[in-house]
RONU-854119 format. One record per residue (C-alpha): residue in three letters; x, y, z. Coordinates in steps of 0.05 Angstrom, whole numbers, padded with zeros to 5 digits, always signed. Example, Ala and Ser with C-alpha at 12.3 -4.5 7.8 and 13.67 -1.06 7.14 Angstrom:
// RONU-854119
ALA+00246-00090+00156 SER+00273-00021+00143 
***
This chain:
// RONU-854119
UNK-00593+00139+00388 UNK-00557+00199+00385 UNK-00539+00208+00451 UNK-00506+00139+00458 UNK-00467+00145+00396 UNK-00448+00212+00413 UNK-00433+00176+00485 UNK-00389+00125+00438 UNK-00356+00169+00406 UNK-00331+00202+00467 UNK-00302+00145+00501 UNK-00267+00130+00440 UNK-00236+00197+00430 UNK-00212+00189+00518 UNK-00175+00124+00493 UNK-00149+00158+00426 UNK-00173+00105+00392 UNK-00195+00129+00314 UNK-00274+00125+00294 UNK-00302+00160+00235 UNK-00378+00194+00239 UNK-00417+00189+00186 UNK-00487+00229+00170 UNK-00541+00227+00120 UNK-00547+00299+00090 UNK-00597+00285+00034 UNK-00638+00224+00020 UNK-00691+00222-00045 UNK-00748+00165-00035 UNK-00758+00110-00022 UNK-00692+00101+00019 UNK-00701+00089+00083 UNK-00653+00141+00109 UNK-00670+00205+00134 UNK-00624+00277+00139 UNK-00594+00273+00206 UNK-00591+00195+00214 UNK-00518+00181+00244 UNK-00469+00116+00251 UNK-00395+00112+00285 UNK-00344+00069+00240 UNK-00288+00035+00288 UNK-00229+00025+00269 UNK-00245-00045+00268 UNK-00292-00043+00218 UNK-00354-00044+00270 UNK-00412+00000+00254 UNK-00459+00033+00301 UNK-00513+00071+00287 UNK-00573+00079+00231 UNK-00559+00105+00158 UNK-00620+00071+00120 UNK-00616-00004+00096 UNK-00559-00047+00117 UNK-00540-00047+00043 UNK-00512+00025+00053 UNK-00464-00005+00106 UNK-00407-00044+00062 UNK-00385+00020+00025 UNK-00392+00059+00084 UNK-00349+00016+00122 UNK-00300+00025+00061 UNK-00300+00089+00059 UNK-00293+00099+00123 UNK-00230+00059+00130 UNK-00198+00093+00078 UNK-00219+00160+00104 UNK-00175+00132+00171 UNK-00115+00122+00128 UNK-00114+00182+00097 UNK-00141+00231+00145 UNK-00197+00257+00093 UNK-00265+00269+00103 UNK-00311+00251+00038 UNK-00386+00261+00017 UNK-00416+00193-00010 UNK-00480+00187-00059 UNK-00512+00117-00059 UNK-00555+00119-00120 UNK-00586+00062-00164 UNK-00561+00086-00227 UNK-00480+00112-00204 UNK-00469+00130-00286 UNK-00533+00183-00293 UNK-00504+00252-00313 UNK-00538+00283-00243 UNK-00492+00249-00195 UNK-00430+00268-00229 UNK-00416+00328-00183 UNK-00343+00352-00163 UNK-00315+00325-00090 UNK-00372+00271-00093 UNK-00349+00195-00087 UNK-00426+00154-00123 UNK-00429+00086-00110 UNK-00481+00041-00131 UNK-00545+00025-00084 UNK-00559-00043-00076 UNK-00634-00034-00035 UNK-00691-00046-00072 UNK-00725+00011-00040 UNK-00697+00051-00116 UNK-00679+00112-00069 UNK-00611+00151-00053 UNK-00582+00179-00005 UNK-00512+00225+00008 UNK-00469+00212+00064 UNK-00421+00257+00095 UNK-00363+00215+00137 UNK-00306+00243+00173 UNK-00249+00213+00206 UNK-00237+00229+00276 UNK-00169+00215+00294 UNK-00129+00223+00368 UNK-00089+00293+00369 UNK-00021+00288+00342 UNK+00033+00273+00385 UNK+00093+00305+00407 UNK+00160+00285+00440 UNK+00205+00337+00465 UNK+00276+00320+00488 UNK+00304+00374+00525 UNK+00297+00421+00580 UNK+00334+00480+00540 UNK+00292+00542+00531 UNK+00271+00512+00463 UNK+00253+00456+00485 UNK+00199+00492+00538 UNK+00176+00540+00481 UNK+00166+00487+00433 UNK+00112+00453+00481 UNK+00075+00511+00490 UNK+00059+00523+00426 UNK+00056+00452+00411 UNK+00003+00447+00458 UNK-00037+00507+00433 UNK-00038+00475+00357 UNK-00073+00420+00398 UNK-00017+00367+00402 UNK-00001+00319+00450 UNK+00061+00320+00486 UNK+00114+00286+00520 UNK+00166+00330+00554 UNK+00229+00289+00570 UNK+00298+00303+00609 UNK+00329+00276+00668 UNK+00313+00336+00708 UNK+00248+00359+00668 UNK+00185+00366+00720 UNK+00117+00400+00716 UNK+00137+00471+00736 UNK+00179+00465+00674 UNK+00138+00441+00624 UNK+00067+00466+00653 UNK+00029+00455+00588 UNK+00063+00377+00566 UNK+00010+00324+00580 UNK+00074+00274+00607 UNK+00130+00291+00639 UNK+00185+00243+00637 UNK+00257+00241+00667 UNK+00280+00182+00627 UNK+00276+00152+00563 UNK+00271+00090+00585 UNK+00207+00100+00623 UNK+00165+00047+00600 UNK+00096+00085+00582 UNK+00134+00130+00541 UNK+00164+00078+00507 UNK+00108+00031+00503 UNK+00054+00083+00471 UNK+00053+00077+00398 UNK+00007+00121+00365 UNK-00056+00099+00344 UNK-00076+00078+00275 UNK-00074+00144+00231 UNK-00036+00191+00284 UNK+00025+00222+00277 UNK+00086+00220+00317 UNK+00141+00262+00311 UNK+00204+00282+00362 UNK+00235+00343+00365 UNK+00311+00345+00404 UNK+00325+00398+00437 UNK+00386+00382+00486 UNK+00426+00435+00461 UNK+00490+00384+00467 UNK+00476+00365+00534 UNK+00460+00285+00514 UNK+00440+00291+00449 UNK+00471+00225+00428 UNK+00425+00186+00481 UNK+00358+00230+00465 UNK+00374+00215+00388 UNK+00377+00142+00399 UNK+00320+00145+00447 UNK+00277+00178+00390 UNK+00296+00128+00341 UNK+00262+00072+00378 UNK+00198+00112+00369 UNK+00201+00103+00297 UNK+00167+00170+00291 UNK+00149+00209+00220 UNK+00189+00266+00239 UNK+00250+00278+00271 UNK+00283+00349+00283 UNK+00350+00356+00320 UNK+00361+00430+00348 UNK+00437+00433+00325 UNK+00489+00456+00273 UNK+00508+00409+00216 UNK+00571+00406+00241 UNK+00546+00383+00321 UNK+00503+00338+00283 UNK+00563+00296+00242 UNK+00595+00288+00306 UNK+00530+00263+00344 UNK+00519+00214+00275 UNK+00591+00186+00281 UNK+00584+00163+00358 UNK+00527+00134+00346 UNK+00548+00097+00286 UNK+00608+00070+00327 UNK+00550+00047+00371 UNK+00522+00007+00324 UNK+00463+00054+00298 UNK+00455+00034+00222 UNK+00476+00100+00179 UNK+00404+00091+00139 UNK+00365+00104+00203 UNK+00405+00169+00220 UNK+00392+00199+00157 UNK+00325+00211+00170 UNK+00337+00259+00220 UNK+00322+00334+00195 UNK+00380+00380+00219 UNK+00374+00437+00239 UNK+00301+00419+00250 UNK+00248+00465+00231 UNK+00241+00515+00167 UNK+00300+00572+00148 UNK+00259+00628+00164 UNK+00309+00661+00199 UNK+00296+00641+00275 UNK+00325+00664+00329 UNK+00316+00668+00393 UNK+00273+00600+00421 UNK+00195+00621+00413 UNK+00214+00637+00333 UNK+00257+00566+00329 UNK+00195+00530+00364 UNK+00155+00562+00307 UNK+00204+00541+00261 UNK+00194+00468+00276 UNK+00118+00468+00288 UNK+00118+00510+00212 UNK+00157+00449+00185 UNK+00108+00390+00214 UNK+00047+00426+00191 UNK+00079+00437+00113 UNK+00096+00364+00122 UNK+00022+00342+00147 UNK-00012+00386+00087 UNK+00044+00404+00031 UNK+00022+00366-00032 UNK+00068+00313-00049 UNK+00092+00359-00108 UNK+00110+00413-00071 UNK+00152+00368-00022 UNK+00187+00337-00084 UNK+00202+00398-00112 UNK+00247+00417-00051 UNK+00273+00355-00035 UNK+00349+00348-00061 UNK+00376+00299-00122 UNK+00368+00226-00114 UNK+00434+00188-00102 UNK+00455+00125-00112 UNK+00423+00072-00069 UNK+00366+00125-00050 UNK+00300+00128-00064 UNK+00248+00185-00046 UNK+00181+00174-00009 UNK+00133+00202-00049 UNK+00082+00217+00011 UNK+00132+00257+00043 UNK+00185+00274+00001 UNK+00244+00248+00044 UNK+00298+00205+00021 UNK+00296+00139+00043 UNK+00363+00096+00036 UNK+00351+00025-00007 UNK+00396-00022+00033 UNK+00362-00011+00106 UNK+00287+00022+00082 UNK+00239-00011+00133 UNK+00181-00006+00092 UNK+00166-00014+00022 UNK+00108-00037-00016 UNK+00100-00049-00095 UNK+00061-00012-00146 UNK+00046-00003-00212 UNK+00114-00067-00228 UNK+00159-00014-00179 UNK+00191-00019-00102 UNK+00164+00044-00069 UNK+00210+00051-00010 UNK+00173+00103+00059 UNK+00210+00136+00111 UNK+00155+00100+00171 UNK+00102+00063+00166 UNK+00056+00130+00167 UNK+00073+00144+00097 UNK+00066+00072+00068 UNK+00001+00065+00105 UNK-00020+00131+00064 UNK+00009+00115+00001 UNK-00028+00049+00000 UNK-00096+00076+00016 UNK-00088+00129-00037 UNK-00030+00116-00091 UNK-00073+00157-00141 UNK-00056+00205-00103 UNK+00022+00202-00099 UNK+00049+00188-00175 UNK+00119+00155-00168 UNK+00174+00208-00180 UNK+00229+00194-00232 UNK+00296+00169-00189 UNK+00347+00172-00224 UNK+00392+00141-00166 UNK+00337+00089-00145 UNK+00354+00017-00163 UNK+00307-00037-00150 
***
């Protein structure tokens, strides 16, 4: 049984489409479960695989779509009696069993989700250095440029001399990945790559520029009819002040800045985030400001409008709130 889940699991991962694996590591009698059994989660909901009784199956199934939201693994005890003083260990989720069997079991699940993906715009020497080492922190990545081709982006998985090619418009990330676009045209069609990246939608995006090249790539693309709240998600310069210079250390820069945004704790990205203004709101997965009049994606909680950069973030918040306590806005209205 192993094999073929294992077999699963692998053409899963090929299509990068998200499955969580989940294992008994400790089972007391008279469940039915033994250490080692194993089941794939879909991201459907469909379960494969043998963890004991089918009564075990609902919560896993839970579980394991939350653990898809959030990105988390988590260790779950089934026990008849949730509330006994032994089961109340740290890190341990204890759900009720419903078998009449009287045993329990603990069950590890872990989300596998497709690699993270990266689009480059650019075929600047930043713009080359920032796939390689995208591609050795295991990303996926799009290299795209009019004259961009395979001798000069050796490590991308996609080369692409237009943004208007339709597979690299068309591929949305799957459910729980994250997308993020880095522009690196040094002023050679930054307007165009910019408005080509906002059609992705993506969590992240980082223009390689100067504040000042950046107002005047905002203001022709407002004239073109880009909506001002959609622009001011972009993170210029991209990457974290660390001092960067030449284009391996500004590549670093970047790379630094979507890891502290995948793992920072929401506090620590509120803490550096800058004063709420007027019509603004702050995501509180993130920590970016989100503009009230044209946020995309909201949701409600706790009698307030929580307003998200993407979709990524709401998705998050909404598996997890507990986990994201509203911040105080004192510009937010609504």
């Amino acid at each position: 049984m192993h094999a073929e889940l294992l077999q699963r699991a692998a053409e899963l991962a090929r299509r990068e489409e998200p499955f969580v694996l989940a294992v008994v590591v400790r089972r007391r009698p008279a469940s039915s479960a033994q250490p080692g059994d194993m089941a794939l989660v879909t991201a459907g909901g469909e379960f494969h695989g043998w963890l004991g009784g089918s009564c075990t199956q609902p919560t896993v199934i839970r579980e394991a779509q939350r653990a898809l939201l959030d990105g988390r693994p988590r260790l779950l005890a089934l026990t008849p009696d949730p509330t006994a003083a032994e089961w109340t260990r740290p890190g341990v989720a204890v759900f009720p069993m419903t078998c009449h069997s009287g045993g329990s079991v603990d069950i590890y699940i872990e989300p596998q989700l497709p690699a993270p993906r990266l689009v480059v715009f650019g075929l600047s020497p930043v713009a080359q250095a920032l796939t390689r080492v995208a591609h050795a922190m295991g990303y996926s990545v799009d290299a795209v440029d009019p004259a961009a081709d395979r001798a000069a982006f050796p490590e991308a998985d996609r080369v692409f001399t237009s943004p208007a090619e339709p597979l690299l418009r068309q591929r949305t990330p799957a459910k729980g990945a994250t997308l993020a676009v880095a522009i690196a045209t040094m002023g050679d069609g930054d307007d165009a790559a910019l408005a080509a990246a906002l059609d992705l939608e993506p969590g992240y995006i980082g223009l390689v520029a100067s504040r000042r090249r950046f107002a005047t790539v905002r203001d022709a693309l407002i004239a073109r009819g880009i909506p001002t709240a959609a622009l001011e998600r972009v993170k210029c310069p991209a990457g974290l002040d660390i001092g960067a210079h030449s284009p391996a250390e500004i590549a670093v820069s970047i790379m630094a800045e979507l890891v502290e945004r995948v793992h920072a704790k929401p506090e620590a990205a509120r803490s550096r985030a800058l004063p709420v203004a007027a019509g603004e709101a702050r995501d509180p997965v993130c920590g970016m400001m989100v503009t009230i009049a044209g946020a995309r994606h909201t949701a409600t909680h706790a009698g307030r409008t929580v307003y998200f950069c993407c979709g990524g973030c709401r998705e998050r918040f909404l598996a997890s709130p507990e986990s994201y306590p509203l911040p105080v806005e004192t510009g937010q209205q609504g």
